[in-house]
C-alpha positions in Angstrom: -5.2 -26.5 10.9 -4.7 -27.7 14.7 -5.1 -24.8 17.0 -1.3 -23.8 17.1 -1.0 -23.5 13.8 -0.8 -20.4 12.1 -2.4 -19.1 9.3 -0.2 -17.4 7.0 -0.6 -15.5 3.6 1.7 -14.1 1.0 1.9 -10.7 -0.2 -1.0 -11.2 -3.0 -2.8 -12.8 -0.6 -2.8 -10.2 2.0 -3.2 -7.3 -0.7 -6.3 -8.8 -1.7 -7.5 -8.8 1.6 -6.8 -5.0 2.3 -10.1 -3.8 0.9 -12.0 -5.8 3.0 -9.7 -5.4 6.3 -10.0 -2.0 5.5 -13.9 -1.8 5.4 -13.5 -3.7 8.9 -11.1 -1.6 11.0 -12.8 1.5 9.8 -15.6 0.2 11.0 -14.2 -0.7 14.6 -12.5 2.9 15.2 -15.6 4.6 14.7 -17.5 2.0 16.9 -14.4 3.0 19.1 -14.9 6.5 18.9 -18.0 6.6 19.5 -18.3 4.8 22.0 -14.8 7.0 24.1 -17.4 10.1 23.4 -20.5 8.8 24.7 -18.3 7.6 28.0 -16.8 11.3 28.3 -20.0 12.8 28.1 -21.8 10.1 31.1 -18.5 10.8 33.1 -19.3 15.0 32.5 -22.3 13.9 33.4 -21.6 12.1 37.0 -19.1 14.7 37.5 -21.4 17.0 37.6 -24.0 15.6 40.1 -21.1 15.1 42.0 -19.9 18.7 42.0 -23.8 20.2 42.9 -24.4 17.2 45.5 -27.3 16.2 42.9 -29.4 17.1 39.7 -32.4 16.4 38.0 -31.4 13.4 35.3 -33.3 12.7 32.4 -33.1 8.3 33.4 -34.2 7.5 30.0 -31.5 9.6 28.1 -28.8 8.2 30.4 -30.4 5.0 29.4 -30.3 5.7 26.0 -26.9 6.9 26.0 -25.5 3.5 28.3 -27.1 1.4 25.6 -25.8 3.1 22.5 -22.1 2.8 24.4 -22.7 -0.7 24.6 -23.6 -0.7 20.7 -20.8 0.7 19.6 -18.2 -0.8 21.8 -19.9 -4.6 20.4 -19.5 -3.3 17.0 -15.8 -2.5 18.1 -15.1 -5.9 19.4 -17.0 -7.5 16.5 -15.2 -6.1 13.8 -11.9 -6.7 15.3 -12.7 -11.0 15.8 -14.1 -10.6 12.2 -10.3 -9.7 11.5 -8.9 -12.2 13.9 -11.0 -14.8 12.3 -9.5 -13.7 8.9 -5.7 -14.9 10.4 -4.6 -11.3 10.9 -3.7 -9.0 14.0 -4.4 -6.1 15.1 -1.6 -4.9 16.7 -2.9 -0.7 17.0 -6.2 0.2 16.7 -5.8 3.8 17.1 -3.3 3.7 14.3 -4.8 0.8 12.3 -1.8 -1.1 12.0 -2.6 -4.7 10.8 0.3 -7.7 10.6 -0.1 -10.7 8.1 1.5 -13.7 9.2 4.2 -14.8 5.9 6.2 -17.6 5.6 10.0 -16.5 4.5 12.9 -18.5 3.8 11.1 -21.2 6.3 10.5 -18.7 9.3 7.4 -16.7 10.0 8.0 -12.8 9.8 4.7 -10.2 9.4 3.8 -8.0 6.6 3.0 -5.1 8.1 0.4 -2.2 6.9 -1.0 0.7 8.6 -4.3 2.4 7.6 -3.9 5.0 4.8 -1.2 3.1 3.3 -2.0 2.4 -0.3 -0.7 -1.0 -0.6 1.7 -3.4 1.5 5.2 -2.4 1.3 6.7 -3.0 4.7 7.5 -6.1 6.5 9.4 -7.1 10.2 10.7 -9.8 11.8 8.0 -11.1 15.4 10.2 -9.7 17.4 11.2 -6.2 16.3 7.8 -5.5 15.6 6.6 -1.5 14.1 9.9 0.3 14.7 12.2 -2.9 13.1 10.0 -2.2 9.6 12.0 -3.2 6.7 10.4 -2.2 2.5 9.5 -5.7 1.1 11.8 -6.7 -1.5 12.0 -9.6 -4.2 11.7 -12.4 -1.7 8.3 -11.7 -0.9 7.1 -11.2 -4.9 6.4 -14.6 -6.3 7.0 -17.2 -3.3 5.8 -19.9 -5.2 8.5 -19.8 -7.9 11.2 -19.7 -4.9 12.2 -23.1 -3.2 14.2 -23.2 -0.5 18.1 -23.9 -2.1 18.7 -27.8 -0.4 21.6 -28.2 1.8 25.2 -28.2 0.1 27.3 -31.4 1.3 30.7 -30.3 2.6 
């Protein structure tokens, strides 16, 4: 696969992978949130020194607290390139919306699944993206058994 090329996956393909994926973004929005909470608290903190023109810091504890950001915003970032080394994009982490790449009828559309969703049952074209969301239908069942239908000579 040159580096333009996509990778793509059919519907069994990309339910397979939902356990895993699943395991992975969970992993990144808690890394996420963690991370948001210890960088509210050090911003509490500065703003507070600012307000009182000073205070007495525990160093190490700020130390601590810099270096378990840093932790848990890696752990963030690494669990999301784990999934964009799978072939699939994150397009919401907040939300943990996922899109899977899928060849149909010859053009690439996404499957598209959203964390808490049991299974994969929606699908959009690239450019309408969440709000164009469409249920997936019999096209998307067995692709192998479907060929494209060859030109019809006029």
């Amino acid at each position: 696969m040159d580096e333009f090329e996509m990778k793509t996956f059919t519907l069994d393909e990309a339910q397979a992978l939902l356990p895993v994926l699943e395991a992975l973004l969970k992993r990144a929005i808690e890394g996420k949130k963690a991370a948001e909470s210890i960088e509210g608290r050090l911003q509490e903190l500065n703003r507070r020194i600012f307000l009182s023109g000073g205070l007495f810091v525990d160093v190490a504890s700020v130390r601590r607290q810099r270096a378990a950001l840093e932790s848990h915003v890696q752990a963030a970032k690494d669990s999301v390139a784990e999934i964009d080394a799978i072939g699939v994009q994150v397009k919401d982490l907040d939300t943990g919306l996922l899109d899977f790449p899928c060849q149909l009828d010859g053009n690439i559309v996404l499957l598209c699944w959203r964390l808490g969703e049991g299974r994969i049952d929606y699908w959009h074209n690239v450019e309408d993206g969440f709000r164009g969301r469409q249920p997936i239908d019999d096209r998307f069942k067995n692709p192998k058994a479907r060929k494209p239908r060859p030109e019809q000579p006029n």
